[in-house]
SERO-4910 file (N, C-alpha, C, O; in steps of 0.05 Angstrom, whole numbers):
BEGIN
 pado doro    nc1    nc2    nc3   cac1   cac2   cac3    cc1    cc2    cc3    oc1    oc2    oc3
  Unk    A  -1052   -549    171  -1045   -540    144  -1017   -550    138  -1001   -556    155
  Unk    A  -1011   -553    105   -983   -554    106   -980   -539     79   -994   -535     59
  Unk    A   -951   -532     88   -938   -510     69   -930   -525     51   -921   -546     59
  Unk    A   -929   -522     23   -913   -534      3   -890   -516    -14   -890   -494    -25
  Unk    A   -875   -532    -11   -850   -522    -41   -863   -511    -66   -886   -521    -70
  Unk    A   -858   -501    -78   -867   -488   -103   -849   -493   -128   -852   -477   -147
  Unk    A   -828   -515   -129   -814   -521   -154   -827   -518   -179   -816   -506   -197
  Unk    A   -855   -532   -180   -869   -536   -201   -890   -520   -209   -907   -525   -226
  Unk    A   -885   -491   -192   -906   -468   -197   -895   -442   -206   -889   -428   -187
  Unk    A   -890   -433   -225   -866   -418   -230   -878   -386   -222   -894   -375   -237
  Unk    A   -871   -375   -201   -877   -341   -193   -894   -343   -170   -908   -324   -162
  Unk    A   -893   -374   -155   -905   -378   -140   -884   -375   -119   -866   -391   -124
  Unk    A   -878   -359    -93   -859   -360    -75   -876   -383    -52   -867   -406    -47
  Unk    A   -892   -377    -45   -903   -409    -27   -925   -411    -25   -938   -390    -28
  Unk    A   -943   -443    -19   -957   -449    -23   -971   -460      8   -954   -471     21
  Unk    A   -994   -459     19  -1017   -465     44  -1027   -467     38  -1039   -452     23
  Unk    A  -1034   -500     49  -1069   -512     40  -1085   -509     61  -1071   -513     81
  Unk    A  -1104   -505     65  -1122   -512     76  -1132   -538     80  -1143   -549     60
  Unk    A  -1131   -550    100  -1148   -580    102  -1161   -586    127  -1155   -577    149
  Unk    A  -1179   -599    122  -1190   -616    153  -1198   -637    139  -1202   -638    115
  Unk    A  -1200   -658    159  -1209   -690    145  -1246   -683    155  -1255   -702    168
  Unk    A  -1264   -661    150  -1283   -663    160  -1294   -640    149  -1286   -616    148
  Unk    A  -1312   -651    142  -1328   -624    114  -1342   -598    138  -1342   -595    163
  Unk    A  -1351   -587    122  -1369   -567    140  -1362   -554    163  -1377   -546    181
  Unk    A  -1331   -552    160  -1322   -540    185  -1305   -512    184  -1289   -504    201
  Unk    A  -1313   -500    162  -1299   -473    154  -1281   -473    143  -1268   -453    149
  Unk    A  -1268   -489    123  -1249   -489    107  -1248   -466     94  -1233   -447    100
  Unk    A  -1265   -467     73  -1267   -442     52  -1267   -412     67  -1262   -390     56
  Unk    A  -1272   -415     89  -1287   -393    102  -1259   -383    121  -1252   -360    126
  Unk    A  -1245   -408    128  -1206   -398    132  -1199   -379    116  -1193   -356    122
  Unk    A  -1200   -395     87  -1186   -394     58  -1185   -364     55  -1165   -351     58
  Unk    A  -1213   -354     45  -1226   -334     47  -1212   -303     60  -1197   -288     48
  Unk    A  -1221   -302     83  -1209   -290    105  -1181   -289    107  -1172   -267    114
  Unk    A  -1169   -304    103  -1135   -305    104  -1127   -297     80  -1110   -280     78
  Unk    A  -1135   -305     62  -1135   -291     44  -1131   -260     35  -1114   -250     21
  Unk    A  -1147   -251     46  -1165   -224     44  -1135   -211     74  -1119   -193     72
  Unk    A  -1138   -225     92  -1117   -211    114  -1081   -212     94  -1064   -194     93
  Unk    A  -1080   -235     84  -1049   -229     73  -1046   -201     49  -1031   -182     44
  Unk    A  -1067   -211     40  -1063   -194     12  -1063   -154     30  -1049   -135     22
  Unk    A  -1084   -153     53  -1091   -126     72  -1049   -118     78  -1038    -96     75
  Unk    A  -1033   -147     88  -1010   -146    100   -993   -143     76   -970   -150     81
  Unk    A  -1000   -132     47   -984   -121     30   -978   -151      5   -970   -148    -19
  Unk    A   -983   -172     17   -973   -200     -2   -987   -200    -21  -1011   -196    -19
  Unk    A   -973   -205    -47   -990   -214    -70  -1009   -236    -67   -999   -244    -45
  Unk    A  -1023   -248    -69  -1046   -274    -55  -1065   -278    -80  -1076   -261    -95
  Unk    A  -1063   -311    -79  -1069   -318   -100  -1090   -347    -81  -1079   -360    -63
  Unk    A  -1119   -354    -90  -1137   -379    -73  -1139   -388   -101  -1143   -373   -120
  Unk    A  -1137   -416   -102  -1142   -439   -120  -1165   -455   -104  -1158   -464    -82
  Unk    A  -1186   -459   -110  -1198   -475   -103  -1207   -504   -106  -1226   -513   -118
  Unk    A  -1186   -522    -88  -1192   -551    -98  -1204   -568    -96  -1200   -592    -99
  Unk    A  -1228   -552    -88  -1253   -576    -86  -1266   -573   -109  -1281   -554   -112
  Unk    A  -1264   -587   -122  -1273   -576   -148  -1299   -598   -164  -1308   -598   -187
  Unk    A  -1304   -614   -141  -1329   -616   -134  -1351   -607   -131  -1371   -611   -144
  Unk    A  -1345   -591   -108  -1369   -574    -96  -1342   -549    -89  -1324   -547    -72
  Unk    A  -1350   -531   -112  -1329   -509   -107  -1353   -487    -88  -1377   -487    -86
  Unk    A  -1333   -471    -77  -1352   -445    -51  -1342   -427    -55  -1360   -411    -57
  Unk    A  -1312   -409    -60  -1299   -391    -66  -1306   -366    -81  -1302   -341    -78
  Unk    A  -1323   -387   -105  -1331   -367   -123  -1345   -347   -116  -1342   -323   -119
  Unk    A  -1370   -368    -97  -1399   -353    -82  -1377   -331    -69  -1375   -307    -73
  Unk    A  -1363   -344    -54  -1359   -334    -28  -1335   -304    -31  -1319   -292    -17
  Unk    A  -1346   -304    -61  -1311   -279    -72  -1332   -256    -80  -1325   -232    -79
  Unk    A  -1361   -267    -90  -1376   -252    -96  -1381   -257   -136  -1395   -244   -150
  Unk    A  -1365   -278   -142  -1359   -273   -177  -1387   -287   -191  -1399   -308   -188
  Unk    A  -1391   -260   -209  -1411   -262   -215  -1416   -277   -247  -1411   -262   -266
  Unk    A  -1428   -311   -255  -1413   -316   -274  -1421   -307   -305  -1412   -313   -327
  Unk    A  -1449   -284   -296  -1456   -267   -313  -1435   -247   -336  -1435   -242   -360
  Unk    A  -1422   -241   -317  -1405   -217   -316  -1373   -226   -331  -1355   -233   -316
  Unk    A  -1368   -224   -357  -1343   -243   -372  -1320   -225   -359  -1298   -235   -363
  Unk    A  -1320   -203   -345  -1297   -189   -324  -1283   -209   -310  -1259   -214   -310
  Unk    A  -1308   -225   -293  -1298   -240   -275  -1293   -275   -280  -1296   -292   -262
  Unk    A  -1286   -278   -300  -1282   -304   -311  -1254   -304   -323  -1240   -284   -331
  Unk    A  -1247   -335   -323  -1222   -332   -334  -1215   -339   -362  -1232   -351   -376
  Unk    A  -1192   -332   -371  -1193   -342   -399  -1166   -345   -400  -1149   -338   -384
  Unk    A  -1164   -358   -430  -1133   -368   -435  -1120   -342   -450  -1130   -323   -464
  Unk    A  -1092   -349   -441  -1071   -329   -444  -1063   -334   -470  -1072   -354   -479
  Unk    A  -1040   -312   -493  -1032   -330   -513  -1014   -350   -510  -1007   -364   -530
  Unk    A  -1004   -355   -487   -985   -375   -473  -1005   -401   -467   -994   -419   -453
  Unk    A  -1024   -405   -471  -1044   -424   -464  -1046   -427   -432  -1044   -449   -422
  Unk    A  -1048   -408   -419  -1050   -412   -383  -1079   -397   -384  -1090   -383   -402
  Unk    A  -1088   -408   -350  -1111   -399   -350  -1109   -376   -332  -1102   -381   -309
  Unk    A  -1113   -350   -339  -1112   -317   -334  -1133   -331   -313  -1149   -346   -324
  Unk    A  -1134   -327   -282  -1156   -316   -266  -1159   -291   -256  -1144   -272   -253
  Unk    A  -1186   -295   -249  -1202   -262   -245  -1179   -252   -224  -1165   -265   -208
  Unk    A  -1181   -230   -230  -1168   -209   -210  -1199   -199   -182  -1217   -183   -187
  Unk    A  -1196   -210   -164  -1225   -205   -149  -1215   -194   -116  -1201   -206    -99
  Unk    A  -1228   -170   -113  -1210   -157    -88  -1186   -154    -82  -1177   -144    -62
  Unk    A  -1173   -165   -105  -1139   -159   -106  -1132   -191   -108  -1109   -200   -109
  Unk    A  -1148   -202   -107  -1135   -237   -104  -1142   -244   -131  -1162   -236   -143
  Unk    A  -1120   -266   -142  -1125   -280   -158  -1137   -302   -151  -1130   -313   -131
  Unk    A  -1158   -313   -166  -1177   -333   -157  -1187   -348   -175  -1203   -341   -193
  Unk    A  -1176   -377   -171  -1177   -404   -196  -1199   -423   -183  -1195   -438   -164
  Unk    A  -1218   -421   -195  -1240   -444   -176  -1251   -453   -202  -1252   -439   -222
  Unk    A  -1264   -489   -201  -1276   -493   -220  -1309   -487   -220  -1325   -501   -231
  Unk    A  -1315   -464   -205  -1347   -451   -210  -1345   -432   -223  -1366   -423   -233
  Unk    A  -1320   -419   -228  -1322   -413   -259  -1323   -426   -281  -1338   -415   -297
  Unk    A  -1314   -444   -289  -1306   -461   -312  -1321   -480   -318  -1317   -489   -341
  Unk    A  -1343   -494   -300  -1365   -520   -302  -1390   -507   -300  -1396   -492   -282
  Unk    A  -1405   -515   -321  -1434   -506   -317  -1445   -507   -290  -1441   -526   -274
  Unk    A  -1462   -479   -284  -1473   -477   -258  -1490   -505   -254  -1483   -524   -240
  Unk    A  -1510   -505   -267  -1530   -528   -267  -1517   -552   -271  -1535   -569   -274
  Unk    A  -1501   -561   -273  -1489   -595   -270  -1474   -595   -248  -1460   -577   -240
  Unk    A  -1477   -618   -237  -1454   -635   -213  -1430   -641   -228  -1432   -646   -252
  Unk    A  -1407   -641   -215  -1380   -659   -226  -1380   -685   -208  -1372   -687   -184
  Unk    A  -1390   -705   -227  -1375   -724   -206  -1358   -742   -220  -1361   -762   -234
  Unk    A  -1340   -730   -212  -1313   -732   -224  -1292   -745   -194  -1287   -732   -173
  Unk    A  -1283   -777   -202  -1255   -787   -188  -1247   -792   -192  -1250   -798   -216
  Unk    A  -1217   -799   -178  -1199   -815   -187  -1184   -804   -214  -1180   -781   -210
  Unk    A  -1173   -813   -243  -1155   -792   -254  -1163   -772   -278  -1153   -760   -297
  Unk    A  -1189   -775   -264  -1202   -743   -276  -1198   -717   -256  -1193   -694   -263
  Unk    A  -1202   -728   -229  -1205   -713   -211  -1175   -696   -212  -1173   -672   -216
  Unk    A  -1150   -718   -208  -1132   -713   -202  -1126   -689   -233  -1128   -664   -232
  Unk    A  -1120   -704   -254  -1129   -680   -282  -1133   -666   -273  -1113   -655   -264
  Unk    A  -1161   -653   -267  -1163   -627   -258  -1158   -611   -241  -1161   -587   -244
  Unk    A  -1149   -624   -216  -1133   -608   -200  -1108   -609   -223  -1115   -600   -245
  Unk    A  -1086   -617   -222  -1069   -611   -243  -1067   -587   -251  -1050   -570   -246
  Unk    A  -1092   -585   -269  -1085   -562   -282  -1089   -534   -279  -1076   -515   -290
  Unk    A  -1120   -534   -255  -1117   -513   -241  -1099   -499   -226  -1102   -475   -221
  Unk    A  -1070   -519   -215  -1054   -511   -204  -1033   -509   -230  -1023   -486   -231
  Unk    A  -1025   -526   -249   -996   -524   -261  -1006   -507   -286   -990   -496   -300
  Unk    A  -1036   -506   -293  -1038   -486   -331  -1062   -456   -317  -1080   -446   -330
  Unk    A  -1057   -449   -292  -1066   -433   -280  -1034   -399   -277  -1013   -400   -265
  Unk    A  -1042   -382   -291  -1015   -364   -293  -1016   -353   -263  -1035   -340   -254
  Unk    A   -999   -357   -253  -1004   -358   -220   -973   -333   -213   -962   -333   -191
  Unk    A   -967   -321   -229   -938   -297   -241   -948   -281   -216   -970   -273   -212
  Unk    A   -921   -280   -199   -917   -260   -179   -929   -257   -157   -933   -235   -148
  Unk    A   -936   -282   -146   -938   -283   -127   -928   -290    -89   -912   -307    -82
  Unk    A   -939   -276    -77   -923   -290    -49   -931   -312    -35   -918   -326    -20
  Unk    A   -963   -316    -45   -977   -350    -30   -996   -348    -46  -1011   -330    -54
  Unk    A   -993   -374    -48  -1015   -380    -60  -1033   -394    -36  -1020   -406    -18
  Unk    A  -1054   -394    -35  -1071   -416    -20  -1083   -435    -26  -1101   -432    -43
  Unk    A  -1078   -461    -16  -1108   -489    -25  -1124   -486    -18  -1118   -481      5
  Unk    A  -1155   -484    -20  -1172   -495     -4  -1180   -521    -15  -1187   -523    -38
  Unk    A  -1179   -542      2  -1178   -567     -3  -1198   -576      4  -1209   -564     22
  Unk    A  -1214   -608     -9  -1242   -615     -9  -1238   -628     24  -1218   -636     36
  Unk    A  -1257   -628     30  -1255   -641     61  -1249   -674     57  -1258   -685     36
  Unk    A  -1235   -690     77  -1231   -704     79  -1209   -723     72  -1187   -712     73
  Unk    A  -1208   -751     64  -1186   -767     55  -1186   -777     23  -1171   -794     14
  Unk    A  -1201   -768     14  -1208   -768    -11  -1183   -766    -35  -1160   -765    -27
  Unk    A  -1187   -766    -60  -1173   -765    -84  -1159   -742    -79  -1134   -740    -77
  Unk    A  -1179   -721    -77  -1153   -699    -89  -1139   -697    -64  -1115   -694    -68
  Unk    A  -1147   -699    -37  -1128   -697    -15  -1103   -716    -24  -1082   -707    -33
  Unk    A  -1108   -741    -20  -1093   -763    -25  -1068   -758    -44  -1045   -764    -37
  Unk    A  -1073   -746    -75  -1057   -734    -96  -1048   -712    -91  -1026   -709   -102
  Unk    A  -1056   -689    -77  -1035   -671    -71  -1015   -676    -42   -996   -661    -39
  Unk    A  -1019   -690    -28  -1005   -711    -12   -978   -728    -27   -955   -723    -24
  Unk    A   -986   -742    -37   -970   -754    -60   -956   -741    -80   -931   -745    -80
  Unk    A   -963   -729    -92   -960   -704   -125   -960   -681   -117   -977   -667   -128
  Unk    A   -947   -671   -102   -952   -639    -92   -935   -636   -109   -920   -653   -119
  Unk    A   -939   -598   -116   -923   -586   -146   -888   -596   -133   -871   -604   -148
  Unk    A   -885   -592   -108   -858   -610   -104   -855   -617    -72   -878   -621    -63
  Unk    A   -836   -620    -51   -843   -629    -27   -849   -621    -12   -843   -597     -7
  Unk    A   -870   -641      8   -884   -626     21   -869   -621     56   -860   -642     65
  Unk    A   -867   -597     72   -853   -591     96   -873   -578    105   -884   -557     99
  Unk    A   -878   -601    131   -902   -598    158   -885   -573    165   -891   -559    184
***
């Protein structure tokens, strides 16, 4: 994992991604769980989910996209309010993309939308935020590598 600076996330005190260069190996399922343990250890906790590809979070939070409780919407500040879900704030794009369509989305669409899940996401008062990041060496790995909200310290 690596921790990132938070210059460019304002109420964000720090940021942990989740990564492995190898899909199917419990990422989300870290994410998740650690999650759920910081927020138990009193921390405000906030999961962005950046696979936003093939997002899992949502399933895996329980959000139901029936239910307009658990969806997000824009603030009058134009940020995107996420669900409040077990006490975690939670920004995934399986809220926001039709269930029934694929995204296949690269390169600087992809990067776009990570973007903005992380920088027009109201992310206020928090102690971590978490990545869960798409497996592998891919775009969005590659760009938050590169473009992290500011530097990154292994």
């Amino acid at each position: 994992s690596i921790e990132l600076a938070t210059n460019g996330l304002s109420g964000v005190k720090s940021i942990l991604a989740v990564v492995s260069a190898k899909g199917g190996v419990g990422k989300s399922s870290v994410t998740a769980n650690l999650a759920c343990a910081l927020r138990d250890a009193g921390l405000a906790t906030g999961v962005c989910d950046l696979d936003v590809s093939c997002p899992s979070l949502d399933t895996m939070f329980g959000i139901d996209p029936e239910d307009p409780g658990n969806m997000p919407y824009l603030t009058e500040d134009s940020l995107i309010e996420p669900p409040l879900v077990r006490g975690l704030k939670v920004s995934t794009m399986g809220t926001m993309a039709p269930q029934d369509k694929a995204l296949a989305w690269r390169g600087p669409v992809m990067h776009s939308a990570v973007q903005q899940l992380l920088q027009s996401t109201n992310w206020a008062d928090l102690d971590v935020l978490l990545c869960d990041m798409p497996p592998g060496t891919g775009d969005v790995n590659l760009s938050r590598r590169h473009h992290p909200p500011a530097r990154c310290r292994r």
